[in-house]
Phi, psi and omega in degrees: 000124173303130153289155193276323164297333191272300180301324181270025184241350157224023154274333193294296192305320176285352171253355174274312167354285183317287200302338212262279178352257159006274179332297227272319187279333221254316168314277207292355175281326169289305210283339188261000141287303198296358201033081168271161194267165188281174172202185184281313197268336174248115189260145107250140177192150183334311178314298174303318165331304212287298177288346144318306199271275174339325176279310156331291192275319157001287176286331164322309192277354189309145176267015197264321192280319171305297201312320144316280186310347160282340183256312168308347176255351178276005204230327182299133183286159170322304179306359191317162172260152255262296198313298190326296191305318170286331156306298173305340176276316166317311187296329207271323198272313188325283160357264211322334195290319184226027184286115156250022173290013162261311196226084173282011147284291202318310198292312163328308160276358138282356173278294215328286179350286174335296193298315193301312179304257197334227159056308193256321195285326178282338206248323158266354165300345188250346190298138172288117173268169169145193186228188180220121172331108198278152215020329201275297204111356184259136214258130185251133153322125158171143215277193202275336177284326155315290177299335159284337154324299189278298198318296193286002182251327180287131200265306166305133208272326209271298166307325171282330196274352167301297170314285195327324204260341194285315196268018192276336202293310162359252183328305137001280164298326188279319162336270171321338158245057167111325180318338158356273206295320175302310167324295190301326185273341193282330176301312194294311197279321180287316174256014139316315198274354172103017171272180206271278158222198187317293197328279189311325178291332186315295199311305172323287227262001175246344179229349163078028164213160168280201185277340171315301164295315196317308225254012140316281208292312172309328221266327165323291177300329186292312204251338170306305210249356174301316205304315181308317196290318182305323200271341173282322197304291199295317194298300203281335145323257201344288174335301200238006168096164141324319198281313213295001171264352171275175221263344157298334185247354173316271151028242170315344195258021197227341211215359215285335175280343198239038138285332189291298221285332184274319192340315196272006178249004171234056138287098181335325179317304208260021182303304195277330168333274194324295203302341167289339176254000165254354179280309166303287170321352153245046140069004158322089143290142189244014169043047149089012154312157165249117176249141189262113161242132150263088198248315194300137176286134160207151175334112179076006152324086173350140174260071203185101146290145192206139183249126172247184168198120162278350178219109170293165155250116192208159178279145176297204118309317170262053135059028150285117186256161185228109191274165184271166175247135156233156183224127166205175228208151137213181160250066192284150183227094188267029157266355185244138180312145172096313223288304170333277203309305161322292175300320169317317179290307187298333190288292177315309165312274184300022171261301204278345128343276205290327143358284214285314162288340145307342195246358172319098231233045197242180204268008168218122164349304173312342151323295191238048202250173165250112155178174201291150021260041153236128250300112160317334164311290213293339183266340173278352183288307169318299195251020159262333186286333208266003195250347202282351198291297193312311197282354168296146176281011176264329193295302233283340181281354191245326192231348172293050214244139140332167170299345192242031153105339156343087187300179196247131180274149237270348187270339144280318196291339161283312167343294208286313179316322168298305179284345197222329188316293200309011162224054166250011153317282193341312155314307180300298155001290193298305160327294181313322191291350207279311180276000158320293189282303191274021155304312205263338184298315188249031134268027160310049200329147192306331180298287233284342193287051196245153213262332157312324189289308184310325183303307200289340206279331189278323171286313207297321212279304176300268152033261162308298198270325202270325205104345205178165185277143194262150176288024165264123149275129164324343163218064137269337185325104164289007196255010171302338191275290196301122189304314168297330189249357189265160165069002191255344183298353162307310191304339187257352179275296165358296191295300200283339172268342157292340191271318193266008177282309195284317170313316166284003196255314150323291206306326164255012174264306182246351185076005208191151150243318195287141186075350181294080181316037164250340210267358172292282190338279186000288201281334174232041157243314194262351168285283216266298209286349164255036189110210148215040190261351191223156163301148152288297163352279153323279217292317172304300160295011187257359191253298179269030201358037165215142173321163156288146180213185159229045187269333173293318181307297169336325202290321216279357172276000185288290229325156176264170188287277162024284167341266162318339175290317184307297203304323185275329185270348141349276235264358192282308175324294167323302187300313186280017185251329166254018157070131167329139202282126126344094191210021159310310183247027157243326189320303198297289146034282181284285153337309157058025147217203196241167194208122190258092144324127158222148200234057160113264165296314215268136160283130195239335175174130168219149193284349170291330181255352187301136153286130170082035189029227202299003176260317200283336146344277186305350177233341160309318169297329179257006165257335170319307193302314176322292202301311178311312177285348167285313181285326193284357185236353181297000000 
């Protein structure tokens, strides 16, 4: 018989361990994307990533700590306490994701992997990005989020194709530089260890099925959403001529005038105002967290918003909560048009990240941490449900206002309604290609792994899933580089038929979501507070009483435009017939964390030291931004 102090003296120990690890990778991982400058306690550089992450995944994978933790829970008396039991069940499955002590080859060629990945990864945070000025010739700088930017905005056709070709130069380069290479050993490591290829090892170990089932339920969705896709195709030809299918011009022709009508109601400026008072006004805690925000676009910036946490969140053994640190990004540019709305979405997606795993209310880090063994659905589900808000007409009447407090009126919001339903098949598409394409990338044979084949493959892969090459080139994609991100784009077509699954499960249980104080509770009683500690699966039905499906997504791209328009002027109506929530002198409160404005080094505003905490935070961020745009346009 095990004691039960012996066993929780060394859970204790393995979850304080862990978190020191974890922390030690997640710092150097914020300081080489944010390009920070170094200092004696902090170096970054690819070399330290590589040994951190190494070290990290290192102890996940020791099998003498699984092996323990199998003989202290088989051991253990009937009476063990619930946490205790549970933890030790965490160590032994995490251990299985990544123990490679059946094959040290397999594990070598995975340091080897690790290193190349930094390597490719330092070398495109750095790569000269940009377009190049049509007649003048001259290369104007701009990161990838600029160049999708520019595509859907630019009234010059000669310019989006310009944007088009800067981020078509992506792919090219990162080929050259190692993704090869990367490929064949991330392949060599997967069937060394017996999986089929990376993919199905990723997949296996992160949804807890392979790749086989994974791409049943896509191809389900796939064959669901061709016809739609065949007939937006054909609709937006009929509209706009053949050119409106090339991949410069798709973009704009769906969406280009009335990002200009929406702009003045999205200053990027007023984002985060918005985004606390409408999180707040759904009862969204964040249980005493600290969030690091990095939103402004800048030179050598990760091109990718992303939410980490360098302090998981979990309860201790002596009932001590440890709340998380998150750090996240977007890439806002707020002087070009568009540019608001865009960061404003990514700023709500990575707000409902870091929400959700704050509230993550289990007896170990291994809990909240992202990465296997937890589900890339389940973690994209939380901050797609919570960004799909901003396109609502209840949300844009309520938080959408001009400079002079002015809601955005509703004759734009049909406008956009009119131009973008009958193509919003297209996003799923879009969607569809990325796990599509790395399906097929690593049933490649190894010969065939060549930079030509890969080129030819992303288009034949575009093609295929869009109708036509899309205004994303696939492998511009970042999250095809990163070891944590790869193999992952399945998680978000997943995430989104859960989001529109979850949304109807609100929408008929309360009648409302945006502003709904039920929907905090909700979401981290049925959601949040277990975890991965659940199936994904499960948790969508125990919420929703239904398997999972995309027959909700499916209705609403059937919906007629009509429809939606009735539907959206509902729910525009309601919201401006009740006014904005009070939630000013509760809000710090409600909200339950601290919150840090940062520029790269610079600090900008933090809510612990501001007059008026997390709102007077929120207006030092909005005269930074002012005082930016002002200088960038004097």
């Amino acid at each position: 018989m095990v004691s039960i102090q012996d066993a929780q003296s060394f859970v204790d120990e393995f979850n304080e361990e862990y978190q020191k690890k974890h922390k030690a990778f997640e710092d150097q991982f914020w300081g080489t994307k944010m390009n920070l400058k170094s200092s004696d306690d902090n170096v970054y550089n690819a070399e330290n990533l590589t040994k951190t992450k190494i070290a990290m995944e290192g102890m996940l994978a020791d099998s003498q700590r699984r092996i323990e933790a199998e003989r202290l829970r088989q051991g253990l008396p009937a009476d063990a306490p619930a946490d205790l039991v549970k933890t030790l069940d965490i160590i032994i499955r995490t251990n299985h994701c990544y123990d490679m002590s059946s094959s040290p080859e397999a594990k070598a060629i995975r340091d080897e992997t690790g290193r190349l990945e930094s390597e490719l990864e330092m070398a495109r945070n750095t790569m000269s990005l940009g377009y190049t000025k049509p007649d003048v010739g001259t290369v104007v700088k701009a990161s990838s989020v600029s160049l999708r930017n520019l595509m859907r905005t630019s009234d010059d056709e000669q310019i989006r194709k310009a944007a088009f070709d800067g981020l078509s130069s992506i792919g090219p380069f990162v080929l050259d530089n190692g993704f090869l290479e990367i490929v064949k050993l991330r392949n060599k490591v997967a069937k060394k260890l017996g999986y089929i290829d990376f993919y199905d090892y990723k997949v296996t170990n992160a949804e807890g099925f392979g790749k086989i089932r994974l791409f049943e339920i896509l191809d389900g969705l796939e064959k669901g959403s061709r016809p739609i896709m065949e007939k937006a195709r054909k609709e937006l030809a009929e509209r706009f001529g053949e050119d409106a299918l090339k991949p410069w011009n798709t973009s704009y022709k769906m969406a280009g005038s009335i990002v200009k009508k929406l702009d003045p109601y999205f200053p990027f400026s007023k984002s985060v105002e918005r985004y606390v008072r409408s999180y707040a006004a759904m009862n969204i805690s964040y249980e005493g967290s600290t969030l690091n925000l990095d939103l402004l676009d800048r030179e050598k910036k990760y091109s990718n918003g992303f939410c980490h946490w360098p302090s998981l969140a979990w309860r201790k053994s002596d009932g001590t909560w440890q709340p998380a640190v998150a750090n996240f990004t977007s890439l806002a540019d707020p002087s070009a048009v568009g540019s608001g709305l865009t960061a404003l979405t990514t700023l709500f997606h990575e707000a409902g990240h870091a929400a959700s795993f704050a509230c993550v209310k289990q007896p170990s880090p291994l809990f909240s941490q992202e990465r296997a063994p937890t589900s890339v659905a389940y973690a994209e589900n939380q901050s797609m449900f919570l960004d799909s808000l901003v396109s609502d007409a209840a949300w844009r009447a309520t938080y959408a206002l001009d400079k002079d407090g002015n809601p955005l009126p509703f004759e734009i919001i049909e406008e956009e309604i009119r131009a973008t339903h009958p193509f919003k098949v297209m996003a799923l598409r879009a969607m569809l290609s990325v796990p599509y394409f790395e399906k097929a990338l690593y049933e490649l044979p190894e010969e065939e792994v060549t930079a030509e084949r890969v080129q030819s493959l992303a288009k034949e892969i575009e093609i295929a899933i869009q109708g036509g090459l899309g205004p994303r080139p696939l492998l511009s994609v970042p999250h095809l580089l990163a070891d944590e991100a790869s193999c992952y784009y399945h998680g978000y077509v997943l995430a989104e038929m859960s989001v529109h699954q979850t949304r109807a499960f609100f929408l008929e249980r309360d009648g409302y979501i945006v502003d709904n104080p039920s929907v905090g509770p909700t979401l981290t009683k049925a959601y949040w507070e277990c975890g991965n500690s659940r199936p994904f699966l499960e948790i969508v039905k125990g919420l929703t009483g239904k398997d999972l499906t995309g027959d909700p997504w499916i209705a609403v791209l059937n919906e007629t435009t009509e429809e939606t328009v009735a539907r959206e002027r509902k729910e525009y109506d309601q919201a401006l017939a009740k006014g904005a929530p009070a939630v000013d002198d509760s809000l710090d409160d409600i909200l339950n964390m601290k919150i840090r404005f940062v520029d790269g080094d610079e600090v900008i505003a933090d809510s612990t030291t501001a007059e008026g905490g997390i709102l007077g935070a929120c207006k030092v961020f909005e005269n930074f931004v002012a005082k930016r745009v002002a200088a960038s346009s004097g």
